[in-house]
FIKOLZA-1660 file (N, C-alpha, C; in steps of 0.1 Angstrom, whole numbers, plus 5000, padded with zeros to 4 digits):
% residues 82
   i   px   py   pz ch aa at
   1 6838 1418 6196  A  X  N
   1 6838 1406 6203  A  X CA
   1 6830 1407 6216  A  X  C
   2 6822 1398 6221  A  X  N
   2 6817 1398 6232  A  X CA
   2 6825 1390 6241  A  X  C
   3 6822 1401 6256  A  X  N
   3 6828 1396 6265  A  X CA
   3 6818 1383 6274  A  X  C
   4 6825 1373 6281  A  X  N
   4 6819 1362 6287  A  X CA
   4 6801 1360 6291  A  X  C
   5 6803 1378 6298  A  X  N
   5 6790 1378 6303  A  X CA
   5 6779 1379 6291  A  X  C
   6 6784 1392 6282  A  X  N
   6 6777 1397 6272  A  X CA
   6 6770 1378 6265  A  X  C
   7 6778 1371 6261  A  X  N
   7 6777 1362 6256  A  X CA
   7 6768 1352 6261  A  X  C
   8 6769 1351 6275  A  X  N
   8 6760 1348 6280  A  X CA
   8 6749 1349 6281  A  X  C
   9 6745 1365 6283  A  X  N
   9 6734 1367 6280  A  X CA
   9 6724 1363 6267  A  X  C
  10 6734 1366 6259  A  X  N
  10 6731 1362 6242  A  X CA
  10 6724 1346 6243  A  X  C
  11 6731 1338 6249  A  X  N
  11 6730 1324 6251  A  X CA
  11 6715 1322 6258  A  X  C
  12 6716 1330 6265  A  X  N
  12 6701 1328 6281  A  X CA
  12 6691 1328 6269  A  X  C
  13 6690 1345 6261  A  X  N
  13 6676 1348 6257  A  X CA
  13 6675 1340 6240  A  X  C
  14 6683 1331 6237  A  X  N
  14 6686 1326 6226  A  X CA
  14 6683 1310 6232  A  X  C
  15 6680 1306 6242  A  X  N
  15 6672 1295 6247  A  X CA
  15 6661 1297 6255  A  X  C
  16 6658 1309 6259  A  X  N
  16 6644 1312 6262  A  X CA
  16 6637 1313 6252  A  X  C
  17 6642 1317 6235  A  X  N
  17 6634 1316 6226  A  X CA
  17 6627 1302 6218  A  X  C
  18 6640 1294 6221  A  X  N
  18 6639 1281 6217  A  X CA
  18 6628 1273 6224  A  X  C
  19 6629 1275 6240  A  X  N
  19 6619 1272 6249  A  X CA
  19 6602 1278 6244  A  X  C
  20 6600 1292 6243  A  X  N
  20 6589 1297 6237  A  X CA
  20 6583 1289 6223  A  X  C
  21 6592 1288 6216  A  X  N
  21 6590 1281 6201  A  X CA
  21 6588 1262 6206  A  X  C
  22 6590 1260 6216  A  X  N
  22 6580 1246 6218  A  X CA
  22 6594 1234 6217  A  X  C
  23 6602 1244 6212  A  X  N
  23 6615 1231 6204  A  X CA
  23 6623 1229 6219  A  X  C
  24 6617 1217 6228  A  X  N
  24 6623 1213 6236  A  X CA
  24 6636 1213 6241  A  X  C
  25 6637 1193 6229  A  X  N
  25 6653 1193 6228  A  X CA
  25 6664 1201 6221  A  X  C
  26 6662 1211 6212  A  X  N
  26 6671 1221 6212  A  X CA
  26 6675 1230 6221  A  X  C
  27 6663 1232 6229  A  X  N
  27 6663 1246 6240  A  X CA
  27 6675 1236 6251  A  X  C
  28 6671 1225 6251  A  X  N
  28 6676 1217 6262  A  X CA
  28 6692 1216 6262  A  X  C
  29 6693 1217 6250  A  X  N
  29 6707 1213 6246  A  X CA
  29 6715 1231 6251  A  X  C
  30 6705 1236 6244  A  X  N
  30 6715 1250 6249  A  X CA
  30 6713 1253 6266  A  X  C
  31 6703 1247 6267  A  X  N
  31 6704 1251 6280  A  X CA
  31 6717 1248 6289  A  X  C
  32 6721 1237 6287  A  X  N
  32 6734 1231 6289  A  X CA
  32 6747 1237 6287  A  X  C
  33 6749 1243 6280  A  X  N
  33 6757 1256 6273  A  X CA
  33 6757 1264 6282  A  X  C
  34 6742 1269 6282  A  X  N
  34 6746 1284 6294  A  X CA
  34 6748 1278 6309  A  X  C
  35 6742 1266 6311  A  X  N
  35 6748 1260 6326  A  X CA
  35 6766 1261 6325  A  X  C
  36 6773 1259 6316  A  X  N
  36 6783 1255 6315  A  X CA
  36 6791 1273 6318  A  X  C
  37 6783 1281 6305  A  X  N
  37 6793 1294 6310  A  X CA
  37 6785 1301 6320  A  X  C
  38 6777 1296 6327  A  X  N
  38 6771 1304 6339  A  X CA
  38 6778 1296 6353  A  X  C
  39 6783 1285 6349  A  X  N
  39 6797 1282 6362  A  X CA
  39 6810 1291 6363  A  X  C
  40 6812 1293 6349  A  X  N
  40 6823 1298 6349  A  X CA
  40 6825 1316 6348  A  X  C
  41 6812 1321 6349  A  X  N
  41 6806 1332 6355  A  X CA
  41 6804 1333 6370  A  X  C
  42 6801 1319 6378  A  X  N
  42 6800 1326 6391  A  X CA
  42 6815 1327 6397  A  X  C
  43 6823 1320 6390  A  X  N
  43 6833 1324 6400  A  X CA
  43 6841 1334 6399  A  X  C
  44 6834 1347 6390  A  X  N
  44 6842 1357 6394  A  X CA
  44 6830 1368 6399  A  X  C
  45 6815 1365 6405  A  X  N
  45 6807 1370 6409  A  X CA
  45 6815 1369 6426  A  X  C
  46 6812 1380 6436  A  X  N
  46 6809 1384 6447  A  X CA
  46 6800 1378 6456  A  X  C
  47 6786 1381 6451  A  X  N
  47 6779 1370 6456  A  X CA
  47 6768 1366 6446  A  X  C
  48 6766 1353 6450  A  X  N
  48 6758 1345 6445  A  X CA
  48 6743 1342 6449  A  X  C
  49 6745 1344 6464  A  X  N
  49 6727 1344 6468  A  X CA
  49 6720 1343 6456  A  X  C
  50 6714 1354 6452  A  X  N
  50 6701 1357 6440  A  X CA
  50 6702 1345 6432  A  X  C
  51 6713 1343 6424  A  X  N
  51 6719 1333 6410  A  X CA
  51 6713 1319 6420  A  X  C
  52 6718 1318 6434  A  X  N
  52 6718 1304 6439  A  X CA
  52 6700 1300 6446  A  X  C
  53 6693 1316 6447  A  X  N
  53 6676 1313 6450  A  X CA
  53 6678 1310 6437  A  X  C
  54 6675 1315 6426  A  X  N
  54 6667 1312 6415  A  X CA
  54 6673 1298 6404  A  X  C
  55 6686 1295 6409  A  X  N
  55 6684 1278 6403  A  X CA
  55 6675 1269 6403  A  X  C
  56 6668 1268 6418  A  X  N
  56 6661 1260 6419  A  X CA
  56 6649 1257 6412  A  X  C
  57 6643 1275 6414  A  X  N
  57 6632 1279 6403  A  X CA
  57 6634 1275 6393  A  X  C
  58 6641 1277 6386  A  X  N
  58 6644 1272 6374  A  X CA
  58 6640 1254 6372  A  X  C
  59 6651 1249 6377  A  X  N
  59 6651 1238 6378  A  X CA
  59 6637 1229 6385  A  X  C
  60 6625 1233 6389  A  X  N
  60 6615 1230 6392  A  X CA
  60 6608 1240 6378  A  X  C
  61 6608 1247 6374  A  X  N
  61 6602 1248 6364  A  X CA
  61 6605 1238 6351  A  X  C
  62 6617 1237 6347  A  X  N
  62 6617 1227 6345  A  X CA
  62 6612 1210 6344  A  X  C
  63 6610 1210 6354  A  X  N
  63 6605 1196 6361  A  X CA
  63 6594 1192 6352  A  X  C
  64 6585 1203 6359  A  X  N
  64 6576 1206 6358  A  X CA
  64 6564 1209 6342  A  X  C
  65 6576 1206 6328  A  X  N
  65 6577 1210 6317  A  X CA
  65 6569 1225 6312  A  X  C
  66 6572 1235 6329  A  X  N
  66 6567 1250 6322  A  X CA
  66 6576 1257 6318  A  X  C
  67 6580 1254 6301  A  X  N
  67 6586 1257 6297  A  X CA
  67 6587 1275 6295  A  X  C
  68 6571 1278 6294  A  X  N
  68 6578 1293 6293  A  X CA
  68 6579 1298 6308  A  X  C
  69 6578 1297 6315  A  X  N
  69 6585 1298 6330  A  X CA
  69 6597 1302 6329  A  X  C
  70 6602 1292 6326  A  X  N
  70 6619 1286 6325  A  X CA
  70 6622 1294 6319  A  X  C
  71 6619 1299 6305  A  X  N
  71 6621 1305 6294  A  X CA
  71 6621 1321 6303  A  X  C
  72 6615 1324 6310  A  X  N
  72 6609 1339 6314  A  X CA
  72 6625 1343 6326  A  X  C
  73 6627 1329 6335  A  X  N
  73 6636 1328 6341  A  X CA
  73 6651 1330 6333  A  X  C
  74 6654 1325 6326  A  X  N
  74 6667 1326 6317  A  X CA
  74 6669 1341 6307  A  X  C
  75 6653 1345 6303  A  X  N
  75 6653 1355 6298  A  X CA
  75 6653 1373 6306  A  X  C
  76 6651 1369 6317  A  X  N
  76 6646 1380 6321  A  X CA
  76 6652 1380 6337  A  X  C
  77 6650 1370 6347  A  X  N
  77 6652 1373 6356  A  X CA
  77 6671 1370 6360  A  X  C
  78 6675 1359 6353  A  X  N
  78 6690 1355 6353  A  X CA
  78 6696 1364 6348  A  X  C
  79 6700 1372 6335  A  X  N
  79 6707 1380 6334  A  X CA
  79 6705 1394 6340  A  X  C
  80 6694 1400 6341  A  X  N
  80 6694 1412 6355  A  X CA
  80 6703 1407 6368  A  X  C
  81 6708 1393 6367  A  X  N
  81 6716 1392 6382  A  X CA
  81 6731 1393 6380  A  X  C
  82 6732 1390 6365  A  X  N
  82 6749 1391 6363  A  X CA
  82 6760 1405 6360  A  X  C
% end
């Protein structure tokens, strides 16, 4: 069984792939998912700094529809923080 984080992670690189593959509104939908267990992951983080710079990133990559950005953010730089 995976633990919260473990899961997480699974979640992140499992909608960065979705993102890469062009499939928006699926990526979008998961994306929502990991926002949900990545709240419930900071509150047992220490500190948040790093997690709380790179939201934004995200969320301007987003904006922005560079999806593989976003995808590179979720995949690679978010879970190195957890």
């Amino acid at each position: 069984m995976l633990h919260n984080n473990q899961a997480l992670d699974v979640q992140l690189i499992n909608t960065a792939q979705q993102f890469r593959l062009g499939k928006e509104a699926e990526a979008s939908k998961r994306l929502r998912n990991c926002i949900d267990l990545l709240e419930s992951e900071l509150k047992k983080l220490k500190d948040i700094s790093a997690i709380s710079n790179i939201i934004p990133l995200m969320l301007a990559a987003q904006e922005r529809q560079d999806w593989l950005g976003l995808a590179d953010y979720l995949e690679y730089e978010l879970p190195a923080l957890l």
